[in-house]
Every structure is written in structure tokens, then in C-alpha cells.
Backbone bond lengths (Angstrom), bond angles and torsions (degrees), N, CA, C in turn:
res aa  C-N    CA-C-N  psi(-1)  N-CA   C-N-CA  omega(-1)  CA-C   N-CA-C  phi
1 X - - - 1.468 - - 1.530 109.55 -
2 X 1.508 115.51 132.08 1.188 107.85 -169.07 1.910 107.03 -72.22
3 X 1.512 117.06 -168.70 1.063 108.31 170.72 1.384 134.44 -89.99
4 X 1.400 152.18 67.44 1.005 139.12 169.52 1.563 132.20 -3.95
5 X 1.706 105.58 152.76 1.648 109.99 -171.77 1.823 78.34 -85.01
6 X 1.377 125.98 167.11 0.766 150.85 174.38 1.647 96.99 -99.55
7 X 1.755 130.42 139.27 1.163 127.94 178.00 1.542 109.70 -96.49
8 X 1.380 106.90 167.94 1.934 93.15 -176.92 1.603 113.99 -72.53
9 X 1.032 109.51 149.00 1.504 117.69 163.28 1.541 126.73 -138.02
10 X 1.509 98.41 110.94 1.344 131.91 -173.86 1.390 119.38 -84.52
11 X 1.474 113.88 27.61 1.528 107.17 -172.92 1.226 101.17 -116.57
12 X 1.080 135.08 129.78 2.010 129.87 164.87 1.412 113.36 -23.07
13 X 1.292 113.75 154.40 1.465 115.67 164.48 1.404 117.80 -72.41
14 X 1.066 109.77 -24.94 1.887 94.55 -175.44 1.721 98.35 -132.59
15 X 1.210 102.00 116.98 1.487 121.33 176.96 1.543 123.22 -93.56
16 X 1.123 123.60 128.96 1.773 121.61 -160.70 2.298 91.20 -79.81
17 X 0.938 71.08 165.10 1.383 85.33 -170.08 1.841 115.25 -111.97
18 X 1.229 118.15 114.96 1.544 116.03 -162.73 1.508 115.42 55.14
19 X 1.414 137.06 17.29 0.619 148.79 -142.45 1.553 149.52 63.19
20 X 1.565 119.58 -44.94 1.371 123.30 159.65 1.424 104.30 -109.63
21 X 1.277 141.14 -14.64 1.112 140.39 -162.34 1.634 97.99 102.79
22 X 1.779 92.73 -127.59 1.290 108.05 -173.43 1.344 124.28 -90.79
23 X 1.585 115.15 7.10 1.863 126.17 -131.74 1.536 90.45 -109.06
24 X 1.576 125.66 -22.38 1.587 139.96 -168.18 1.468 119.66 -143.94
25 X 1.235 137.49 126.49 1.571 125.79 176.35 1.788 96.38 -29.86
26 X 1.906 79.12 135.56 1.976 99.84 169.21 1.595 98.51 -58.41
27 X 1.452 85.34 154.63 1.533 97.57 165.99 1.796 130.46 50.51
28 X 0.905 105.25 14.32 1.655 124.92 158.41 0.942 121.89 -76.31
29 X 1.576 113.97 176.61 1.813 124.84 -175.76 1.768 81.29 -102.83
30 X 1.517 120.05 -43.77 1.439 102.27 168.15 1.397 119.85 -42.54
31 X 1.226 132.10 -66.33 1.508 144.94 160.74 1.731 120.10 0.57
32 X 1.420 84.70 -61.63 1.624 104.45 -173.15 1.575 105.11 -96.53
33 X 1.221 139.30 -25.36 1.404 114.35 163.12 1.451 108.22 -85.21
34 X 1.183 143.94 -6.01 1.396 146.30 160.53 1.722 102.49 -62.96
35 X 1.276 114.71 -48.68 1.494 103.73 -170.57 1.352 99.65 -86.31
36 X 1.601 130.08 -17.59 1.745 118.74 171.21 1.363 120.35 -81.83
37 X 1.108 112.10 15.15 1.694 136.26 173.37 1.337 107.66 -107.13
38 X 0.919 128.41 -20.33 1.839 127.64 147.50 1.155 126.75 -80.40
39 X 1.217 133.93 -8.50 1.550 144.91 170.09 1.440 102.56 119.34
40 X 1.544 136.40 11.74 1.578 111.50 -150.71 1.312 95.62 -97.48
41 X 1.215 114.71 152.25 1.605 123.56 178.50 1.430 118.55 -116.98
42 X 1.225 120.77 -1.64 1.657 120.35 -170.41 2.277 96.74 -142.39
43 X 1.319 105.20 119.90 1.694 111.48 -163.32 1.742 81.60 -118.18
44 X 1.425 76.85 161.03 2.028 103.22 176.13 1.235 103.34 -114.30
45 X 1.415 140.47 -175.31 1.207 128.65 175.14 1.628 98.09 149.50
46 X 1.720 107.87 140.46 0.983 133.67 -161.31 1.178 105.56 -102.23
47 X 1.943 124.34 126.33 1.074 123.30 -167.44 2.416 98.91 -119.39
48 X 0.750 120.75 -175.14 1.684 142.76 -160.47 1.513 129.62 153.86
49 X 0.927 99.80 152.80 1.612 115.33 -164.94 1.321 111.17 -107.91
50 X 1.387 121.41 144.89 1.501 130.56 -154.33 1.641 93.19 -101.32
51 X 1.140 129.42 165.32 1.822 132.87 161.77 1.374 101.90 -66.75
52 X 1.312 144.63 2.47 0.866 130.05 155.11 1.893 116.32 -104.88
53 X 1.232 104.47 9.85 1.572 122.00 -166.59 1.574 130.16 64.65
54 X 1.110 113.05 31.43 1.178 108.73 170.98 1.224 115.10 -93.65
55 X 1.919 107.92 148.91 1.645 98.51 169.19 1.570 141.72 -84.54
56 X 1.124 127.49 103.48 1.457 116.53 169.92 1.327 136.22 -126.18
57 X 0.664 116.97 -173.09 1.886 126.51 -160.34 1.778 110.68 -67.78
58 X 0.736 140.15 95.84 1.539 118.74 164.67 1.942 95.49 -151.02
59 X 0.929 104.66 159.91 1.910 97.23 179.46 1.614 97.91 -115.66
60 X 1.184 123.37 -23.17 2.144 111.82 -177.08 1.471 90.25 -89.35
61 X 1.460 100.67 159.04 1.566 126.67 149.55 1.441 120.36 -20.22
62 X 1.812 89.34 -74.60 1.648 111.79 -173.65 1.698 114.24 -107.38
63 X 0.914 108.72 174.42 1.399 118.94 -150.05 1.499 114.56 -83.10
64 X 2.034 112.41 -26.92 1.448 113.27 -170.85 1.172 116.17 -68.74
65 X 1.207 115.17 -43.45 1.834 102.27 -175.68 1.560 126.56 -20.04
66 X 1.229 99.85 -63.08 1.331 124.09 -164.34 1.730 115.60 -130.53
67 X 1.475 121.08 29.43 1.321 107.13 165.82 1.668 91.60 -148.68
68 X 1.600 106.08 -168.55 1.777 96.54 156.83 1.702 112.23 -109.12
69 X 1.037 121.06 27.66 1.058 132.05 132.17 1.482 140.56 -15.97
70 X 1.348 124.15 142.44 1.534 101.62 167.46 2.236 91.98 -158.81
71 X 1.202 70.35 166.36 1.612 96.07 -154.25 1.577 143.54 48.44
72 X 1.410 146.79 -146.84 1.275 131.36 -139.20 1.730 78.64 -85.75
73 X 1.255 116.43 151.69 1.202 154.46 138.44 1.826 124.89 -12.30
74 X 1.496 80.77 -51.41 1.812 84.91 172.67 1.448 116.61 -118.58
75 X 1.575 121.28 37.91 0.909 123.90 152.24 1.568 131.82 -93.03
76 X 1.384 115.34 23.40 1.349 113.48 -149.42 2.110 89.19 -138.06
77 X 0.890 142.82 144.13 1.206 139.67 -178.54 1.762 94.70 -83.18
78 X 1.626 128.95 174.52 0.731 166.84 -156.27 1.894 94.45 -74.45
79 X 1.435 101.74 -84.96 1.211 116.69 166.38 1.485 114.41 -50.38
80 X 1.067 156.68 -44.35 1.489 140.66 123.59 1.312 147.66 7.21
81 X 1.148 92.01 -63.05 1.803 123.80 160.55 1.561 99.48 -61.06
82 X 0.788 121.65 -80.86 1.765 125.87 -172.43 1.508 104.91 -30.53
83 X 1.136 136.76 -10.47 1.405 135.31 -166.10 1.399 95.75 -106.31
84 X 0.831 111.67 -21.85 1.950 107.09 -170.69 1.827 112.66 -75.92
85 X 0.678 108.18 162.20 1.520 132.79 -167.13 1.477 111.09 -94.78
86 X 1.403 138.72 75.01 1.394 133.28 -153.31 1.326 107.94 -113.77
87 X 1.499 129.19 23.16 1.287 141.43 147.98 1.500 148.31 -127.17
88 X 1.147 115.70 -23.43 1.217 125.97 143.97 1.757 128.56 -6.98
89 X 1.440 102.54 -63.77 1.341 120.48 172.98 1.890 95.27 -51.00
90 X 1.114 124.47 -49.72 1.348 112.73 -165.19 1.754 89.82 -81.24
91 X 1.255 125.14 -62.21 1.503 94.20 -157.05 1.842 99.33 -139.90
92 X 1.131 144.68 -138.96 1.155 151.31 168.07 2.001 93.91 -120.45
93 X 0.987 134.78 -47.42 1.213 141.15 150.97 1.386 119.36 -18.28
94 X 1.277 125.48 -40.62 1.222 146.87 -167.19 1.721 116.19 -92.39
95 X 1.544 98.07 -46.04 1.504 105.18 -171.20 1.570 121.48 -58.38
96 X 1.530 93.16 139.65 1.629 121.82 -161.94 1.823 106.01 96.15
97 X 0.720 116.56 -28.88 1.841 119.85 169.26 2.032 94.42 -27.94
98 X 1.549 90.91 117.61 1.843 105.16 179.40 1.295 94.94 -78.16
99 X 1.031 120.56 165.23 1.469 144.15 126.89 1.333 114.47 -59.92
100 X 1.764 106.51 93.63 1.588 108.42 170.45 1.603 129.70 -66.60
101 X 1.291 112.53 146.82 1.407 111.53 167.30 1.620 112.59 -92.39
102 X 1.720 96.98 167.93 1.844 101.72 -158.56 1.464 109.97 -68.01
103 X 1.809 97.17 -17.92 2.006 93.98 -176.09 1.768 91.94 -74.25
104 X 1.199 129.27 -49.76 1.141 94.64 -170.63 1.216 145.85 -81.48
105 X 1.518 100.72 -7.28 1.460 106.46 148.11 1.054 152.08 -75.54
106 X 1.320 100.58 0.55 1.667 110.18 177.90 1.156 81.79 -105.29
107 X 1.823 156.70 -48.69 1.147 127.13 178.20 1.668 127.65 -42.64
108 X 1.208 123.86 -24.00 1.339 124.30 157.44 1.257 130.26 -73.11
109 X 1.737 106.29 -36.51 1.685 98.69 171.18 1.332 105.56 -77.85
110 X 1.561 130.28 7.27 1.760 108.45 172.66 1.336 82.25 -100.40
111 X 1.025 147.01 -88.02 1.195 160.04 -141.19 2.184 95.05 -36.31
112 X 1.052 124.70 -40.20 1.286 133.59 174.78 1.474 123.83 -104.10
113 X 1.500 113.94 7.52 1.420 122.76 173.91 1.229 121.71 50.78
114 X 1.449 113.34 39.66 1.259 129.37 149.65 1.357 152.78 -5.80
115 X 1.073 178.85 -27.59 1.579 145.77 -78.71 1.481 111.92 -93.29
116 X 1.655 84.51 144.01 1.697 101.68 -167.38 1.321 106.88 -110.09
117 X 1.612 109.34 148.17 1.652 112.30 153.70 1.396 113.00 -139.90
118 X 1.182 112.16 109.76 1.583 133.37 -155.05 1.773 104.35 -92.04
119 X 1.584 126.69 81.61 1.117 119.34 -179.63 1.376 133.14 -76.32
120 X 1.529 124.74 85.17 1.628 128.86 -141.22 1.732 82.64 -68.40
121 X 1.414 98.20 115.33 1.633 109.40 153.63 1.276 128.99 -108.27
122 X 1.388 130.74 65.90 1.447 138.60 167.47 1.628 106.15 -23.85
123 X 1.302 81.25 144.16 1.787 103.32 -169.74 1.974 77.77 -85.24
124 X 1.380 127.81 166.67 1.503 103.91 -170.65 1.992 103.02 -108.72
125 X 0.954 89.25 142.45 1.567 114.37 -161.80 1.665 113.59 112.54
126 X 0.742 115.99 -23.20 1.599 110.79 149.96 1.225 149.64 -85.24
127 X 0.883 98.10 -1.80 2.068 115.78 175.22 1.187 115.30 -6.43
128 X 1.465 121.64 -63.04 1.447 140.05 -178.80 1.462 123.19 -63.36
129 X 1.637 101.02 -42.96 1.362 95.58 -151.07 2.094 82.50 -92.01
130 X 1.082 119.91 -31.26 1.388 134.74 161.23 1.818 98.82 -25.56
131 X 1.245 102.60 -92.19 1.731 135.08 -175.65 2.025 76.98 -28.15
132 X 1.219 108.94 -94.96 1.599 95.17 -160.28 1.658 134.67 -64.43
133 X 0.913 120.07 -13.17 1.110 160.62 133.89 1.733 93.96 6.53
134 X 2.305 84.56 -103.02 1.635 85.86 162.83 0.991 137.11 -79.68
135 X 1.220 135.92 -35.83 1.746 111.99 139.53 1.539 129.42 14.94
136 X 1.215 83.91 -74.56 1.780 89.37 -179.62 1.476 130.51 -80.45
137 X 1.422 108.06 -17.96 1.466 112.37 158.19 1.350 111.60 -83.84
138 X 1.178 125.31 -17.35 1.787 117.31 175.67 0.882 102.19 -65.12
139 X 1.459 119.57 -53.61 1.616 119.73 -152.70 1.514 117.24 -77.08
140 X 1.656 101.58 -15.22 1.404 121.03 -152.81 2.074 79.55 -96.30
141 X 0.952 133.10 -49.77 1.284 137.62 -143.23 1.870 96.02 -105.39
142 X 0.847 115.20 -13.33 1.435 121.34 -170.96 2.100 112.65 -118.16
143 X 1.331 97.22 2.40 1.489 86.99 -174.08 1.481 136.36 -40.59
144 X 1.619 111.63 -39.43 1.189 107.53 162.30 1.590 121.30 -109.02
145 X 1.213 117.90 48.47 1.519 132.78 -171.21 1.491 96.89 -95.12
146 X 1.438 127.25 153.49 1.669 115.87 -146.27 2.160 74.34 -177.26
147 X 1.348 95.69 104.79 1.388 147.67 6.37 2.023 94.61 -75.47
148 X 0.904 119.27 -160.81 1.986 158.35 172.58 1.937 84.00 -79.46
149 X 1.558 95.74 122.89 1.430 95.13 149.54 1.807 121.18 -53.46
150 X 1.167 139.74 156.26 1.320 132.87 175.10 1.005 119.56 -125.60
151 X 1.524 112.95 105.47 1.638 132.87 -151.25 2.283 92.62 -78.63
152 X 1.164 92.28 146.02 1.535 110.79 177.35 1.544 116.65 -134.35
153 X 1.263 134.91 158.28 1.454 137.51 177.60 1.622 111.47 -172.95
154 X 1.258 126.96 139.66 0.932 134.41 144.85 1.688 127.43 -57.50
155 X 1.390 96.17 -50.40 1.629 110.38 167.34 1.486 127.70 -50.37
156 X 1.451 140.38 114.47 1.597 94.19 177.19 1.443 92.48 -106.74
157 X 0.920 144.34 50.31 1.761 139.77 154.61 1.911 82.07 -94.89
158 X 1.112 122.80 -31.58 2.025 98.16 179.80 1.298 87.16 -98.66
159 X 1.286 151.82 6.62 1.866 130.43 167.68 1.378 91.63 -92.59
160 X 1.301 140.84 -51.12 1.223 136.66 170.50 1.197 123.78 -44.05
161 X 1.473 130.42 -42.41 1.181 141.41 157.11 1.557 113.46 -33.40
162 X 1.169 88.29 -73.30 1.429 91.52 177.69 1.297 126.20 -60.41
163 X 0.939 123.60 -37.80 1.407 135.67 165.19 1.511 109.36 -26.24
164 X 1.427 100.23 -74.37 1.428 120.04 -174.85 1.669 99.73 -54.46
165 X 0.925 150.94 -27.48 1.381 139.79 -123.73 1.472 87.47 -134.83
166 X 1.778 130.93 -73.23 1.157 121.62 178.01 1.535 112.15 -115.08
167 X 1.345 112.92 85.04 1.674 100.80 174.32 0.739 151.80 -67.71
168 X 1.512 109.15 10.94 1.557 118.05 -164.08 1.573 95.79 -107.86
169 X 1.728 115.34 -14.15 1.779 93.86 173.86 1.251 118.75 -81.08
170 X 1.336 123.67 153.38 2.074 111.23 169.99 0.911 92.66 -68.88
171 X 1.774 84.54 -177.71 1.419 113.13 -157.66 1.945 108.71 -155.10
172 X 1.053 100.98 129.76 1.255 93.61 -169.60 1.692 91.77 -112.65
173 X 1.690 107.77 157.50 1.815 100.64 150.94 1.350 113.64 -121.82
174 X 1.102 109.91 137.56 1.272 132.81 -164.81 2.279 89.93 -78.09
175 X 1.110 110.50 155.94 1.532 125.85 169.81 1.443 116.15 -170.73
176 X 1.659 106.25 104.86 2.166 100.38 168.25 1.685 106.50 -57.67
177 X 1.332 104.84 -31.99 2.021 85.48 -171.69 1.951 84.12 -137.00
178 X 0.988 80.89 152.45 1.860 107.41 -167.67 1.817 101.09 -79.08
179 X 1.150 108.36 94.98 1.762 112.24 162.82 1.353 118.57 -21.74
180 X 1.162 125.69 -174.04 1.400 121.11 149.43 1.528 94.86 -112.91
181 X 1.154 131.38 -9.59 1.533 124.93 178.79 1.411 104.99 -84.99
182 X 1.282 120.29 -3.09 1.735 116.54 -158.65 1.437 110.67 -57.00
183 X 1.159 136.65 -24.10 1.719 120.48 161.03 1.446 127.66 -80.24
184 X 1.473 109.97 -3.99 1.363 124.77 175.01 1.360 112.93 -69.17
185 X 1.719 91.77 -52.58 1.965 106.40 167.74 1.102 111.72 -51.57
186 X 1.311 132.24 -54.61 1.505 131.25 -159.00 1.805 111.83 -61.88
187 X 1.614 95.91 -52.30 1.627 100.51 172.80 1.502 109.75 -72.59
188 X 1.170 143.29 -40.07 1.491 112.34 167.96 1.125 118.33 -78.53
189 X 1.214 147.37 -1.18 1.307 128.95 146.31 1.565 117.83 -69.51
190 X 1.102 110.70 -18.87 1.393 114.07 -171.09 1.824 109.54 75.03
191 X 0.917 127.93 35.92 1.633 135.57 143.95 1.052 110.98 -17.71
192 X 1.658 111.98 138.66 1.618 110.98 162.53 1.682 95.63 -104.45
193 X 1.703 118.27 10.61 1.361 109.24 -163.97 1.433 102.26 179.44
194 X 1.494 89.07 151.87 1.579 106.88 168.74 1.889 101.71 -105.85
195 X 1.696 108.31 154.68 1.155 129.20 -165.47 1.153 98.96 -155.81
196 X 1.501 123.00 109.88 1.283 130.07 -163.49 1.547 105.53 -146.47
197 X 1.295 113.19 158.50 1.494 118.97 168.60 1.503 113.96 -80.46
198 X 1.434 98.27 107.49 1.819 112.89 -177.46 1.421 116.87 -31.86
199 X 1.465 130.93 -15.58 1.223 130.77 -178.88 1.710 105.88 -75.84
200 X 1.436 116.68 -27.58 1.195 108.59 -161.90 1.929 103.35 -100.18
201 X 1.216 115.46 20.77 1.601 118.93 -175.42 1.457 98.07 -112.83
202 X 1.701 101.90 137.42 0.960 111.54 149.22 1.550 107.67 -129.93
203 X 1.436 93.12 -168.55 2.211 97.97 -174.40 1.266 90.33 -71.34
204 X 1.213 154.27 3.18 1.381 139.63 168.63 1.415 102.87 -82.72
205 X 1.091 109.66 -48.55 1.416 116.92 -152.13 1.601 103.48 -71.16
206 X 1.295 124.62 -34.10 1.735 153.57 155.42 1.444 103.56 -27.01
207 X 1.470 91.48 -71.13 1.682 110.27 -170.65 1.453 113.73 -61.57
208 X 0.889 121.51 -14.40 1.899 144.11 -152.20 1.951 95.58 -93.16
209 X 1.676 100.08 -65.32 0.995 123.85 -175.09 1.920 105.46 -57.58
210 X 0.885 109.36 -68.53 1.165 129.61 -172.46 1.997 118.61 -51.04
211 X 0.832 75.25 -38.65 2.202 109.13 -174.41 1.716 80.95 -79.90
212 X 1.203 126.33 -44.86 1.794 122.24 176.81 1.441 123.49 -71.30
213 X 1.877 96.11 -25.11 1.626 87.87 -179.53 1.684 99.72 128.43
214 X 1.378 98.73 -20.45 1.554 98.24 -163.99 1.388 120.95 -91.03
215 X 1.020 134.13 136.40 1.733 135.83 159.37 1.566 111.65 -53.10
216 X 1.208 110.66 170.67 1.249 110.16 -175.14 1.698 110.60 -159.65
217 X 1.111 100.93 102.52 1.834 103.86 -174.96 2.195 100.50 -113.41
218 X 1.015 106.60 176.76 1.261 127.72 -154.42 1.475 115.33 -140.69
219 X 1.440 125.16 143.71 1.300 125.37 164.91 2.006 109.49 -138.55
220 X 0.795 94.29 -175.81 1.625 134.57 -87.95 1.730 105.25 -42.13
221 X 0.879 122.16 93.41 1.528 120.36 -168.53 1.631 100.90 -89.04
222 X 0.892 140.55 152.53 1.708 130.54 -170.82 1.740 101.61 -163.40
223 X 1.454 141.83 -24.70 1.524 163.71 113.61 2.015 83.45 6.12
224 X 1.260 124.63 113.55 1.226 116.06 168.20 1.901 99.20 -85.81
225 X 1.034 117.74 -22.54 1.638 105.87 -171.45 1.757 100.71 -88.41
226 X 1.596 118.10 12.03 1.351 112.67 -156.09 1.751 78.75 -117.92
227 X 1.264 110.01 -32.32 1.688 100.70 -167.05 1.405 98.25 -88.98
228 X 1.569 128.15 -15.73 1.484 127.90 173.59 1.679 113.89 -67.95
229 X 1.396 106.70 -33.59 1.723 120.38 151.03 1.138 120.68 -25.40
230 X 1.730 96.33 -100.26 1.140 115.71 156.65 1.902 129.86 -7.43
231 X 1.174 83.26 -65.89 1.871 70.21 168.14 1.209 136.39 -108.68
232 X 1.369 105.08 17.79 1.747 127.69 153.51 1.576 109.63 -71.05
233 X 1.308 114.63 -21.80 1.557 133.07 -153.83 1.976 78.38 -91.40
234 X 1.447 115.42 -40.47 1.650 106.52 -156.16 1.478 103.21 122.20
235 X 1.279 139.28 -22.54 1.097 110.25 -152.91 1.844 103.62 -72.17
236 X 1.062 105.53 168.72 1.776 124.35 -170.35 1.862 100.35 -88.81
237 X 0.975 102.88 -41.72 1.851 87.76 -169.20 1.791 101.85 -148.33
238 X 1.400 115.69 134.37 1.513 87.15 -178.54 1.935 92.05 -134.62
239 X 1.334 91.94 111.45 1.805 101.77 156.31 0.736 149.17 -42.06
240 X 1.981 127.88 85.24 1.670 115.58 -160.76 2.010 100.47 -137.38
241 X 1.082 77.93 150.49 1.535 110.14 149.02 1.666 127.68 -34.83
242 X 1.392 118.74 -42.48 1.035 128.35 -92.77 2.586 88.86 -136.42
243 X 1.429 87.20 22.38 1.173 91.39 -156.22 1.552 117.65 -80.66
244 X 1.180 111.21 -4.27 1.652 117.52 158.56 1.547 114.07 -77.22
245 X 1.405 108.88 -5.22 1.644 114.48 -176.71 1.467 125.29 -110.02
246 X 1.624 98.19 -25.66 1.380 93.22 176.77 1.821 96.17 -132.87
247 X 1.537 104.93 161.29 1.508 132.26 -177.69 1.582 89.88 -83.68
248 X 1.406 95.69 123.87 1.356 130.35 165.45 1.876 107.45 -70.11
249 X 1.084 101.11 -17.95 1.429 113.51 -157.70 1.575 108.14 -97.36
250 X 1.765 107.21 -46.14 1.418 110.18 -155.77 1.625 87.95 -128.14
251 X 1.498 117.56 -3.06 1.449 113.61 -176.46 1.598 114.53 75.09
252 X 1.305 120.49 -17.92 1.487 124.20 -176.04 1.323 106.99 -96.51
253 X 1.712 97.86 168.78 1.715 104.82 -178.50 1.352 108.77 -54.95
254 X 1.535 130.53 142.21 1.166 133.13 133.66 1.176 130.95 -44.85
């Protein structure tokens, strides 16, 4: 394969993960002003669709992990969801913390110039209608947002979705263990990127990506001498936990 131009990438190197990591309930407005109180400028965060289809934040299926909630996720309407208790579980500090929806979180990451990476996690049997879904509120809610939120999935019936629906946002695919087809995926979906679990990269695997055209970001690396690797290795953005430990700024330990 010949070598590809590499496309630009406008996202920070080290991206907070659910928002603070582990330090605040995932996926909150707590979450994300906890991790913008460390300097970070670019958040990850798990998006799903309500039974009435709206998008919001939660990363499981079902509801216990992390709310007082109980069962699948998209059985509950929009207005439903808003009643639940989505911090507590992390601390007494926390309790009453909503379950935000994606408009209002992307109204804070524009409003604070943000960068986003929006990982569409379909509750499962929705893949599709998930995938366009958000799509169309990103694109719809983010038009002049600079960089493009940067849509992610494990699924590709929701990267495809999206695809079809808004093509002009990237697209990353998400993978815990590396295919042997994994650049096959990336070009028919049309990927601006691979998104992989940092255990499975090496500088080959970098060079591979990259030599194709592709970006290459990482999760959840949180090891500060492992993410200093990591982007000695090349990689473009690496996803952690880990944000009371490392500089958002200089990439090194605090």
C-alpha cells in the first residue's frame, strides 16, 4: 500500500476520559468541569438514545451501575431519565448529579472551546437508529464548533449510520483487540482513525496506521511513563483516566 497524506488533527494529545476519569461520576457536567479544572481541553464521553430517542450520556446498557435506576437504558423516556440520581453511586458529594443530555453538553464544550469525542454506544438493538440519531444532533448542534466533534463506535452498523447520515463528521473505530482486517474496516467505513486499546499498539502498528492515512488515538492509558511511550511511539491522542497525574499541557507528570 502506497503511503498516504496523513489528514489534520486538531484534537489534544491527551483526552480526559468520561470526563474526569475516575475523580467524579462518568459522564457528567460534574465530570467535565472537574476535568476542566485540570487544564484539559478535549473530553470523551458516552452518548445513547432514550425510548423516546433522545441523546444522552450514560456508557452501560442498564441503568444500575451508575444511576438509581434499574434496567436497560432505553427503556425509560428522556424526561424519565432526568429524575434519576447519577451520582450518588460515586460519592455523597455527588448526589442528585442528572444524567446530562448531548445538547447540553456540547453547549458547554462550545461555549468553553472544547474538543469532543462522542463514543455512540447503542444500547444493543439499536445500532442504527443510535449511529444516526447522533450524527444528526452533532452536526446539527455543532455547526460552527472548530475542530468537528469526533464521532467513535465499536459498532459499525452506528459508524455506518452515521456515515450515511452526516459525512462530513470523522469517524473513528473503536477495537479492544486489533483484527487482522483492521485497515480494511477503517477504509470502508471511511475513518479518519483508528481507536484502539493501548495494550494492543505497538510502533509498528502506528507506522501501519499512519503510512495508510490514518490517525491513531488510544484508550484508556492512565501509567504516566506508559502514555509518555505511547507518544514517543506517534500516537495522535491518548485517552486517560489519569488527569490529576498528567499535564494536559506538556503531556508529562504533574
Amino acid at each position: 500500500m502506497s503511503r498516504r497524506v496523513l489528514p489534520p488533527w486538531p484534537y489534544p494529545r491527551l483526552v480526559a476520559h468520561r470526563g474526569a476519569g475516575k475523580l467524579a461520576p462518568e459522564n457528567t457536567m460534574a465530570a467535565f468541569r472537574l476535568g476542566a479544572s485540570f487544564g484539559y481541553r478535549a473530553f470523551e464521553f458516552d452518548v445513547k438514545l432514550s425510548s423516546d430517542g433522545r441523546s444522552f450520556l450514560l456508557h452501560d446498557a442498564t441503568l444500575e451501575r451508575t444511576t438509581s435506576g434499574q434496567g436497560r437504558a432505553d427503556a425509560l423516556t428522556l424526561g424519565e431519565l432526568a429524575m434519576l440520581d447519577a451520582g450518588s453511586w460515586h460519592g455523597p458529594a455527588f448526589a442528585g448529579e442528572g444524567l446530562p443530555t448531548l445538547t447540553g453538553v456540547l453547549r458547554y464544550m462550545q461555549a468553553n472551546r472544547f474538543a469532543v469525542n462522542i463514543e455512540i454506544k447503542p444500547t444493543p438493538g439499536r445500532e442504527y437508529q443510535t449511529g444516526a440519531a447522533v450524527a444528526i444532533d452533532a452536526r446539527h448542534l455543532c455547526a460552527d464548533m472548530q475542530p468537528l466533534p469526533l464521532l467513535s463506535s465499536f459498532s459499525e452498523v452506528a459508524l455506518e449510520a452515521a456515515r450515511q447520515t452526516e459525512p462530513t463528521l470523522p469517524r473513528a473505530h473503536l477495537f479492544d483487540r486489533l483484527p487482522s482486517d483492521w485497515l480494511a474496516r477503517l477504509e470502508r467505513l471511511d475513518c479518519v482513525a483508528l481507536d484502539v486499546n493501548h495494550r494492543e499498539l505497538t510502533p509498528e502498528v502506528i507506522a501501519q496506521a499512519h503510512d495508510a492515512g490514518f490517525r491513531v488515538l488510544c484508550y484508556t492509558a492512565n501509567d504516566p511513563e506508559r502514555v509518555q511511550l505511547l507518544l514517543r511511539w506517534g500516537v495522535d491522542s491518548v485517552i486517560t483516566d489519569a488527569v490529576d497525574l498528567l499535564d494536559p499541557d506538556t503531556s508529562l507528570s504533574r
